[in-house]
N, C-alpha and C positions, 0 to 999 in steps of 0.2 A: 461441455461441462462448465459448472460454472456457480455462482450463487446469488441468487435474483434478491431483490428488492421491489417492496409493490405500494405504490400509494394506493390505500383502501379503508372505505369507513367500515371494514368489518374487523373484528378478532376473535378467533385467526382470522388471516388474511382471505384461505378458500371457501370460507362459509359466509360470501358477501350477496347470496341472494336475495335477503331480504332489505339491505342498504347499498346498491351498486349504484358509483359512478355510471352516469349516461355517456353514452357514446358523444351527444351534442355537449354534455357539460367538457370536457376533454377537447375536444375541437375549439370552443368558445378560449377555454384557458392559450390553444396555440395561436389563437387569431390575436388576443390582446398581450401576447408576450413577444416582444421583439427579440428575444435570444431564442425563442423557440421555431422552428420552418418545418410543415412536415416533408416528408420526403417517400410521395407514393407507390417510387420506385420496389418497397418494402413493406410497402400496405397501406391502406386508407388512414390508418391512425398511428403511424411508425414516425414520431418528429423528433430530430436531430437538433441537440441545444448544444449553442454557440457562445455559452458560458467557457472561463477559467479551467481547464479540467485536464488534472493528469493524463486522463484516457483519449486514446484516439477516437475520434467520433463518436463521444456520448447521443445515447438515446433511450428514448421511453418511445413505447407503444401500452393502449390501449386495448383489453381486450376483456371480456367475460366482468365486466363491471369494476375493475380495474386496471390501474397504470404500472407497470413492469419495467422496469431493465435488468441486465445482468453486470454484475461485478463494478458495480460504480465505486469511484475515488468518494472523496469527500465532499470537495468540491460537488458532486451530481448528487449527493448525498443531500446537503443543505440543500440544494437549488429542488428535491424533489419535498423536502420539508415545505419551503415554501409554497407549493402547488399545493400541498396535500393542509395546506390551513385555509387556503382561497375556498377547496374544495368540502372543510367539514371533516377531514380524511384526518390517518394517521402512516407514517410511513413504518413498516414492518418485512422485517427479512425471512428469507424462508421458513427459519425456524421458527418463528413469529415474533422476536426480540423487536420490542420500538425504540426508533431513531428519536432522537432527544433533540441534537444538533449539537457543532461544535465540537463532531466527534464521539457522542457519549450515545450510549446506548443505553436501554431500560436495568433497574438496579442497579444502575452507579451514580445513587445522588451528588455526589463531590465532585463530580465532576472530572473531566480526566487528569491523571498525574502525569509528571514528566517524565514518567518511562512511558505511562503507555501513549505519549504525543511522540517523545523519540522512537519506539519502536513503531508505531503506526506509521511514520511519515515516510515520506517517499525516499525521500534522499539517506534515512540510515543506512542502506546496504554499502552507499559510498562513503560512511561515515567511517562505518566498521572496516572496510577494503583502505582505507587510508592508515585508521589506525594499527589494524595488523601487516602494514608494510611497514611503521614504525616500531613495530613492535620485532618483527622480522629482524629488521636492521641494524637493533640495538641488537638484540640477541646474539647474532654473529659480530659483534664486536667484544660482546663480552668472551664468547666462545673463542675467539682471538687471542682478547686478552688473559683468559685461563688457562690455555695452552701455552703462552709464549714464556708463566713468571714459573720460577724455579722455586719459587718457595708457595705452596697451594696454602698453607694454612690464614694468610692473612686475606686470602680471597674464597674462602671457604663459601661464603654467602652468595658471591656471584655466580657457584656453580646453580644454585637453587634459580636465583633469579631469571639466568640463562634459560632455564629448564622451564621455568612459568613463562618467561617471554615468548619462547620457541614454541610452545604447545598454543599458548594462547594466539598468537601470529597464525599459527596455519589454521585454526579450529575457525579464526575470525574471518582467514581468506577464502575458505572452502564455504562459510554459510555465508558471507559476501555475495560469492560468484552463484549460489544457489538460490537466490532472493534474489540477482540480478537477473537469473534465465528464466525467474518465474512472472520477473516485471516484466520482459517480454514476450513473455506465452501469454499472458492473459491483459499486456496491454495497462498498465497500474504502475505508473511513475517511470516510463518508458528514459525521460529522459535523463536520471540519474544511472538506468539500467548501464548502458554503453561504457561512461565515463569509469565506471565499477570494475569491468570487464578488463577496460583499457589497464587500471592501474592494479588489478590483479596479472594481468600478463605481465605486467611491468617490476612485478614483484618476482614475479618466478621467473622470470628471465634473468632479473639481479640473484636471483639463487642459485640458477644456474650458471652462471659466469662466476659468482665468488665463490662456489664449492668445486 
């Protein structure tokens, strides 16, 4: 399973009978690109590009008068925009949305915003796993500190805070660690995936120790 991506001069993508990439046009494109090798271990027209790329072994193959892969980063994103200008093409996802470049997809003329470059990039799920371990660990200092003073009312407000800290802390390490297993099932920002992992355990481990 998965969600493919296909450089094609049709729209939609499946109705490219009457405008298909040639088999030779594709071949020509692997022969004059140095980042591109194919690899016929996987088929005559299966070439593995040796671009920048989150993903373990990016590839496009060629077939039925278009170029395909499944679940590409950004990085293979761009690099299939590129091909797909040499070629006349446009790049279009299953659901038929076209790639823009730069991350932006069809209907977002402004371009993307800084949520959705933070939340697209690889590395938020480590971003969020750091900050719900600070968040974590302020919150048991408050809950320390609320517990230990004898007079509750002049800390009345850190019981609130405690309560946002602590909730927002787990909500953040739980879809941390669930954005990390998904980076490696499907292989999309693999290398942030672990580090995430590491300092989610590292979080409930200190919770387990200080409770």
């Amino acid at each position: 399973m998965g969600y493919d991506f296909h450089i094609t001069r049709a729209d939609p993508w499946w109705e490219n009978d009457d405008r298909p990439i040639a088999s030779d046009q594709w071949l020509k494109i692997v022969e004059d690109d140095p980042e591109l090798r194919l690899d016929p271990s996987n088929g005559p027209y299966f070439a593995l590009w040796v671009g920048d790329s989150e993903i373990e072994g990016p590839w496009l193959d060629w077939a039925d008068g278009r170029i395909s892969t499944k679940n590409p980063d950004r990085a293979l994103l761009d690099k299939m925009l590129e091909i797909a200008r040499r070629l006349g093409a446009n790049v279009l996802g299953d659901d038929g949305e076209p790639y823009l470049g730069k991350g932006r997809f069809g209907g977002d003329p402004r371009g993307e915003s800084v949520l959705s470059r933070v939340v697209g990039s690889p590395w938020s799920p480590l971003a969020v796993a750091v900050v719900s371990a600070v968040f974590i660990v302020v919150s048991l200092m408050l809950d320390e500190r609320f517990r230990l003073t004898d007079a509750p009312s002049p800390y009345f407000y850190l019981g609130f805070a405690y309560l946002f800290l602590a909730c927002a802390g787990m909500i953040g390490l739980i879809s941390s660690s669930a954005l990390a297993v998904g980076a490696l099932f499907f292989r999309r920002g693999v290398r942030y995936a672990v580090p995430t992992l590491v300092v989610n355990g590292a979080t409930i481990s200190y919770l387990i120790f200080v409770t």
